[in-house]
C-alpha angles and dihedrals in degrees: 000000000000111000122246083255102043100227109059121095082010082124124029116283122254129203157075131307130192104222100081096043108041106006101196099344101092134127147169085277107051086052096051094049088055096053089054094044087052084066098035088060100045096243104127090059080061098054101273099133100136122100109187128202105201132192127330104026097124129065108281113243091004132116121170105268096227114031084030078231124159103257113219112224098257079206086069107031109018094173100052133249091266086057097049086045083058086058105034083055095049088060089059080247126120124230125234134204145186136222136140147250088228144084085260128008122253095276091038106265122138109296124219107230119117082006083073106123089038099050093048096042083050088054105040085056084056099063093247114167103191141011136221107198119184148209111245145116099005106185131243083246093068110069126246116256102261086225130046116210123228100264120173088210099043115027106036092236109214100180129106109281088020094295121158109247129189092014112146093200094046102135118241130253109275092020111157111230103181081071081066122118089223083064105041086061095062094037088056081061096044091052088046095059087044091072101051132093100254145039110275113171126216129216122177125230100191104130093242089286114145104027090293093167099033083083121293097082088066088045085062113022145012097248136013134189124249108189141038124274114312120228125185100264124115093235092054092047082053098047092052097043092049091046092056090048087077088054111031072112084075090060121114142133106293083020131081135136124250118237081185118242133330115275087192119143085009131121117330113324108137114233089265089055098052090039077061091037092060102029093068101036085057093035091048087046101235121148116277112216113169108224101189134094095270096211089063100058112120103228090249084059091041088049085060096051091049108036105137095212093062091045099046086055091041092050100031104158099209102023113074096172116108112219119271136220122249137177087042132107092227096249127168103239128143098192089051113028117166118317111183115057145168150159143171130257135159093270088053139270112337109211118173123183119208132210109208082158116119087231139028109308132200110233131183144176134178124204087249096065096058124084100227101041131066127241108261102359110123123230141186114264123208117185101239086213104050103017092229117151102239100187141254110309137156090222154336149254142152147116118312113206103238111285091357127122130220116214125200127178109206125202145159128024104258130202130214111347095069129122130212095236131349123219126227112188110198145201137164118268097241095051124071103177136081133172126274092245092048084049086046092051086052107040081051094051095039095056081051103044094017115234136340115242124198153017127289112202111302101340134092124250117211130221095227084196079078104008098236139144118248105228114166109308087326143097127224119170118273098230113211109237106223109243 
């Protein structure tokens, strides 16, 4: 849906949001200290404009007696959210809130249906910019959908390719789901922030149920969710990234699904799996909102959140597309989602390869292979992590550290030079040694190829002429395992 401005939520919206990092516990403070955190660093420069409040941030059970207006805690937020949109906007940033298409919202604060006209009139006084409205706590007095959709996360689908069999209430095929009552009560709210002074964008928060991303989210809002709610855990990263894989078609400007909020420098994924985490958030152009207490972040998780390579695809200006998988059967399968992908942007084709492997995995891909490339032409390679210009190459293959992704931006067409495939050797960072038959191997390809130049992701690549690792600018002898 094109915003009231014409230019807000074109490209995917970046920012931060309060729910993954602080739950309940929010307050004026904690925003504010985002939003600053966003400038500090240097984030904002980068796109992150966004600051989100997120669930529980009004009094439970209560409206204002007289204007039936949402009452912020003044516990949380004494000074009121039109003040901390004051602030928010002095520091050239945009404030966020949350509210729901329920009775109550999902932690059991006041709902907006029925309070539609009202809620959006409150917050457009306010100075909000954008609106998270959720999913939660729909009456008695709304009626059920007639149909229910084949959903992985609501409906156990049993079929082949993760269909719903022997389901009375499947919907049939053709059904329109923008007649559904689940849509008619977002688009009440959509319709409601139409009317109001200023852009206020709308993401939907509806867990994928009724059809969201088979048309009618982009008749409503800008984004809308199409999953359940994300943890940080590495099978839940895979099963909503397999899952997208079936809708990046639904993708345009005004119009991106929602992969739901960054989990990076949260819980336990390991640095590969946030480099994947991100990658295909950013790959598949969905928004990208950090929900994590910035000033926390260790500088390797910082470096994710702000590779230039990742936001430049996400943001492209020109290039709507998300990028697609190739080199796949299109089969529905959580443990093993998509592995090869690309896409086009203004800086070149963007391919990433993705380890979902438990162990290092060997990974390849000729020109050939990709959609927007031709079969033995060289190109310039540029490594998506590091930037560096990697040379002029007809493929690639190498070792992919376990759950990590390798990015490559590949541009120009390139003449002479080019090989037929680099190696990249790779270890983790942490580990120096490798065993006499992988050196052998090396030692063999490099001879063949020469040697392999680079970094991929956070792993070393190693010059097979010396065998020695590449460290930063430094050497350190590469020590043989015994078999």
């Amino acid at each position: 849906m094109v915003s009231k401005d014409g230019v807000s939520g074109r490209t995917p919206v970046m920012g931060w949001n309060s729910w993954n990092a602080y739950r309940c516990d929010i307050n004026e403070t904690r925003v504010l200290d985002a939003a600053k955190e966003l400038i500090t660093y240097g984030l904002k420069e980068l796109g992150y404009v966004y600051v989100n409040i997120d669930d529980c941030w009004s009094i439970p059970n209560t409206r204002d007696p007289e204007t039936l207006a949402i009452i912020p805690d003044p516990a949380k937020f004494p000074h009121g959210i039109k003040w901390l949109a004051d602030q928010i906007h002095a520091l050239g940033l945009k404030l966020g809130i949350y509210g729901d298409a329920g009775e109550t919202t999902c932690a059991g604060f006041p709902g907006s249906l029925y309070f539609e006209e009202i809620d959006a009139r409150t917050w457009a006084e306010w100075g909000v910019d954008y609106l998270k409205y959720d999913n939660c706590n729909v009456p008695s007095s709304w009626p059920s959908d007639p149909y229910h959709n084949c959903h992985p996360d609501y409906n156990s689908p049993h079929g082949p390719n993760a269909t719903c069999i022997n389901d009375p209430l499947l919907a049939p095929p053709g059904y329109d789901w923008s007649t559904s009552p689940t849509a008619e009560r977002f688009m009440r709210m959509s319709e409601a922030l139409d009317k109001q002074n200023r852009t206020i964008l709308l993401s939907l928060c509806e867990w994928g149920q009724a059809g969201v991303a088979e048309g009618w989210g982009e008749e409503v809002s800008i984004s809308w969710r199409l999953t359940d709610d994300i943890f940080p855990r590495w099978p839940v990263i895979k099963h909503i990234a397999n899952y997208a894989s079936f809708f990046s078609h639904s993708v345009a400007f005004f119009a991106h699904n929602d992969l739901d909020m960054l989990e990076i420098g949260n819980g336990n994924l390991t640095l590969a799996e946030q480099r994947t985490h991100f990658s295909l958030w950013a790959a598949l152009k969905s928004p990208l909102l950090i929900g994590t207490d910035i000033s926390a972040l260790s500088p390797a998780a910082l470096a994710i959140l702000k590779n230039h390579a990742l936001i430049a695809f996400n943001q492209d200006p020109k290039i709507a597309a998300p990028a697609q998988p190739f080199n796949w059967n299109w089969e529905y399968n959580d443990d093993l989602p998509a592995a090869y992908w690309s896409g086009r942007g203004q800086e070149g084709v963007m391919v990433l390869l993705v380890n979902w492997h438990e162990k290092e995995w060997g990974m390849g891909v000729s020109w050939g292979e990709v959609p927007e490339l031709v079969q033995g032409k060289g190109y310039k390679v540029k490594n998506g992590w590091t930037g560096e210009e990697l040379g002029c190459w007809k493929g690639w293959e190498g070792m992919v550290e376990k759950h990590d992704t390798v990015v490559l931006v590949v541009g120009e067409e390139c003449e002479g030079l080019a090989k037929s495939m680099p190696l990249f050797a790779t270890l983790p960072a942490s580990n120096s040694r490798i065993s006499s038959k992988k050196l052998e191997y090396l030692k063999e390809m490099a001879a063949k190829e020469g040697p392999a130049p680079g970094v991929v992701g956070d792993v070393k690549a190693y010059r097979q002429e010396d065998v020695q690792v590449v460290d930063a600018g430094d050497t350190m002898e590469l020590k043989e395992d015994s078999e």
